[in-house]
C-alpha positions as CSV (number, residue, x, y, z in Angstrom):
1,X,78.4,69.0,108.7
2,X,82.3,68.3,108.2
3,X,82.1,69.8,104.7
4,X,80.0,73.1,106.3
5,X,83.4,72.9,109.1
6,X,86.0,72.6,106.1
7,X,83.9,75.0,104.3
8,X,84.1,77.9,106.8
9,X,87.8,76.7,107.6
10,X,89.1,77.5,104.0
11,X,86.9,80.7,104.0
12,X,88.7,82.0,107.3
13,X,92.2,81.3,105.8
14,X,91.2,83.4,102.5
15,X,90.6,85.9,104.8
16,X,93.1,86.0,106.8
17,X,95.7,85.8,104.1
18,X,93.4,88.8,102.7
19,X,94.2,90.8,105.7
20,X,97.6,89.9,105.8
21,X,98.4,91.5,102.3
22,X,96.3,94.3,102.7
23,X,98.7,95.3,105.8
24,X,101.4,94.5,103.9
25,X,101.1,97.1,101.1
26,X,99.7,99.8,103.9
27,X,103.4,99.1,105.6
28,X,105.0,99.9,102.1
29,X,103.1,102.7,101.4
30,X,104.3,104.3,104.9
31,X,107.3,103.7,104.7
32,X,110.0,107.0,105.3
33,X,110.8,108.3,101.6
34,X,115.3,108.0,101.4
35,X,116.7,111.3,102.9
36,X,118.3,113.4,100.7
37,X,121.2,116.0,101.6
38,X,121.7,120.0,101.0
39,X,124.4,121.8,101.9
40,X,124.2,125.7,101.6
41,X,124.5,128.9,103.3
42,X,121.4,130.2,105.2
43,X,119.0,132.8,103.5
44,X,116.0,133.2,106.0
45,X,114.0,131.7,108.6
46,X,110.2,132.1,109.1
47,X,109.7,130.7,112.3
48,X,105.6,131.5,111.8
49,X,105.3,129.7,108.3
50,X,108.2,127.2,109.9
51,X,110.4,127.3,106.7
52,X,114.0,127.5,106.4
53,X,115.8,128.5,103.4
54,X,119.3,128.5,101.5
55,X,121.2,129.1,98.5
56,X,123.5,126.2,97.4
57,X,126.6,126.5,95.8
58,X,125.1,126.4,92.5
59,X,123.2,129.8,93.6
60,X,119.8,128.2,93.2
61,X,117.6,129.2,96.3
62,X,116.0,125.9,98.1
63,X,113.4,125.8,100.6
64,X,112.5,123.5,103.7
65,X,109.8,122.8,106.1
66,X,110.7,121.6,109.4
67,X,108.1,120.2,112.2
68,X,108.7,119.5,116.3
69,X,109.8,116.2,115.0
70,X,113.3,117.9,113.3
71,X,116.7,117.5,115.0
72,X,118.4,121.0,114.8
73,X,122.4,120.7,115.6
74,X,123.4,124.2,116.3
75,X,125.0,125.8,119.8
76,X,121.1,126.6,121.1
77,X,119.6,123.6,119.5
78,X,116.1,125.5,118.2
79,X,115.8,126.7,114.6
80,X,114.9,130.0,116.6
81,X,118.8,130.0,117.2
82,X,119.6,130.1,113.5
83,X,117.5,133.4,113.0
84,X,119.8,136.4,112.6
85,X,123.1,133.8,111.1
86,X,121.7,134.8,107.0
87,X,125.5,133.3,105.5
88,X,125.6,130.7,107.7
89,X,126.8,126.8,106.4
90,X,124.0,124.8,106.4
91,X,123.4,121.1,106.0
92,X,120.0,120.1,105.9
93,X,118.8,116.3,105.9
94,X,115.2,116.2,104.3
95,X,112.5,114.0,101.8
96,X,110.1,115.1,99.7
97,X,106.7,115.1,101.3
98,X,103.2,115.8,100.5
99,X,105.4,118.2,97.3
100,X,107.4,119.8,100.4
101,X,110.9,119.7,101.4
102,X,110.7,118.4,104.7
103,X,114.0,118.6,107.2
104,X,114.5,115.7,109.8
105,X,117.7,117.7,110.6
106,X,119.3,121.1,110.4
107,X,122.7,121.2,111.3
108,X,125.0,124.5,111.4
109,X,128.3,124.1,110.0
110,X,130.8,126.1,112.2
111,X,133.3,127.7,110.5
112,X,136.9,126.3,111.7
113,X,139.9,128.9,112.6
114,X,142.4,129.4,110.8
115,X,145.3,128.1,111.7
């Protein structure tokens, strides 16, 4: 009877430890990709397809998604707000997901005055 006990004790821990790992690697695997950075002036917005896109400095177009989830910094705070500002400085916070750009934060650069 104590070898059944010891039996089903060392069967429990393998599968505990079992679970254990395989929550492990489903932690890693969701995980937030590293942010990336893009600075650029505004081309468009497509508030229907919810896509925001920019040319870079380097002239080469780039273009982001953006979900209810992404942090807009610009006077009316909506990505609404940025329709109609084509030109506008742009810096976009984003990571590659499911093979889209996807923003976790638009913010408009405002243009200092002269002084």
């Amino acid at each position: 009877m104590e070898v059944e006990m010891n039996k089903v004790r060392v069967l429990l821990g393998i599968a505990a430890v079992t679970v254990f790992l395989v929550s492990l690697s489903t932690i890693s695997v969701g995980q937030t990709p590293a942010d990336k950075t893009w600075t650029g002036q505004l081309a468009k917005v497509d508030t229907s397809a919810k896509t925001v896109s920019g040319k870079g400095a380097d002239q080469k177009e780039m273009s982001f998604t953006y979900n209810d989830a992404t942090q807009v910094i610009s006077p009316d705070k909506t990505v609404q707000g940025l329709t109609g500002k084509a030109g506008s400085d742009l810096r976009i916070t984003y990571h590659e997901e499911k093979g889209a750009n996807l923003a976790t934060k638009i913010e408009l650069i405002e243009k200092q005055p002269a002084k």
